[in-house]
C-alpha positions as CSV (number, residue, x, y, z in Angstrom):
1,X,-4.2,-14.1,19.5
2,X,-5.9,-10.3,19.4
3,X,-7.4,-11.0,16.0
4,X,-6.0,-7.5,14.3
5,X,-5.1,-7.7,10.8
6,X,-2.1,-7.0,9.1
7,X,-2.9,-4.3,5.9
8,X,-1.0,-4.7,2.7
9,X,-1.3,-2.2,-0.5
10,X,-1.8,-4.1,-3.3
11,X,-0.5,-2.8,-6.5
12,X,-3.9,-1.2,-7.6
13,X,-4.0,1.0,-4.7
14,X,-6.6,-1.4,-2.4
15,X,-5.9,-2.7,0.6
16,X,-5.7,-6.9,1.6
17,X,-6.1,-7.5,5.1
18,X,-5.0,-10.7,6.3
19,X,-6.3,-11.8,9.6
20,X,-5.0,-14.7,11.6
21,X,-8.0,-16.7,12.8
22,X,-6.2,-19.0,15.6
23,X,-3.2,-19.0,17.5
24,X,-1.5,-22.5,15.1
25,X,-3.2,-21.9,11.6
26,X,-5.6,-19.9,9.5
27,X,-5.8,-16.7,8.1
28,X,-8.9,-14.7,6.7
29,X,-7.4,-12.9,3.7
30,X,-9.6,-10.0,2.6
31,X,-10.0,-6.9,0.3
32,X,-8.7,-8.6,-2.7
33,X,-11.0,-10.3,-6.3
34,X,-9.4,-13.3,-6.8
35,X,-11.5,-13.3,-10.1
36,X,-9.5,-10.8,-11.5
37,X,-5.6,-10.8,-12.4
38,X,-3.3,-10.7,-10.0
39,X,0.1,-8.6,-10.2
40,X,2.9,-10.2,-9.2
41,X,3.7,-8.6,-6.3
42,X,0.4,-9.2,-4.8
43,X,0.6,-13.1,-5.6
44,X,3.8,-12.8,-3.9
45,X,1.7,-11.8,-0.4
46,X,-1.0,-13.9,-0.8
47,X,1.5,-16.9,-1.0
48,X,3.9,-15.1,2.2
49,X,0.8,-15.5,3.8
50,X,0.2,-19.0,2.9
51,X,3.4,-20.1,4.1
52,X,2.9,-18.1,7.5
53,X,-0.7,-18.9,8.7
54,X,-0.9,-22.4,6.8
55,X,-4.5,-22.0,5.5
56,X,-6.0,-19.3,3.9
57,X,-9.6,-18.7,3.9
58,X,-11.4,-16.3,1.1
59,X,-14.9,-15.3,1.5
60,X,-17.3,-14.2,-0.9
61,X,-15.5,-15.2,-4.4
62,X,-16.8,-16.2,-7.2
63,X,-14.1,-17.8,-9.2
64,X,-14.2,-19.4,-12.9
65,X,-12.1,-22.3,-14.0
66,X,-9.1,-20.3,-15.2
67,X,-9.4,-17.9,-12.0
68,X,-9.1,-20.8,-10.0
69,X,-6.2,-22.2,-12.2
70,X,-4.6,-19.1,-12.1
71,X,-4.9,-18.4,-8.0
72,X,-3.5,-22.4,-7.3
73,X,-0.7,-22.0,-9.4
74,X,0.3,-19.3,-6.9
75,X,1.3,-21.9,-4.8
76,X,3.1,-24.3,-7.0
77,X,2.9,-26.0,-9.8
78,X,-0.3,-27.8,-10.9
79,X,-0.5,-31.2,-12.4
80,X,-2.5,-33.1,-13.9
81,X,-5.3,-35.4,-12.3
82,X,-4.3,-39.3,-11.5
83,X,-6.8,-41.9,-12.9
């Protein structure tokens, strides 16, 4: 593991850096506010990531309930609490 990250353009002209953290699982995904809308193509990344590295860890957001709706549904459906 050498810990460099891989740089993707998001669609606003940033830059997401996704960082693998071990050498079986983990990823520190950076450079992107989740707390804002998300295009398409850059859900598409965060969730090629998610399938690579397994876990994805975002520091520093501050997320309300529909951000947090919004970023899970990015990896699947969602449904509704049991009990």
């Amino acid at each position: 593991m050498d810990g460099s990250a891989e740089i993707i353009t998001c669609d606003d002209g940033t830059s997401m850096q996704v960082r693998r953290l071990s050498d079986v699982m983990g990823a520190e995904v950076t450079g992107v506010d989740l707390s804002r809308p998300l295009s398409d193509a850059d859900r598409a990344q965060i969730r090629d990531a998610w399938l690579e590295h397994l876990v994805l860890l975002f520091r520093g957001q501050t997320l309300d309930t529909a951000a947090q709706h919004a970023l899970a549904s990015t990896f699947g459906d969602l449904g509704l609490p049991v009990g």
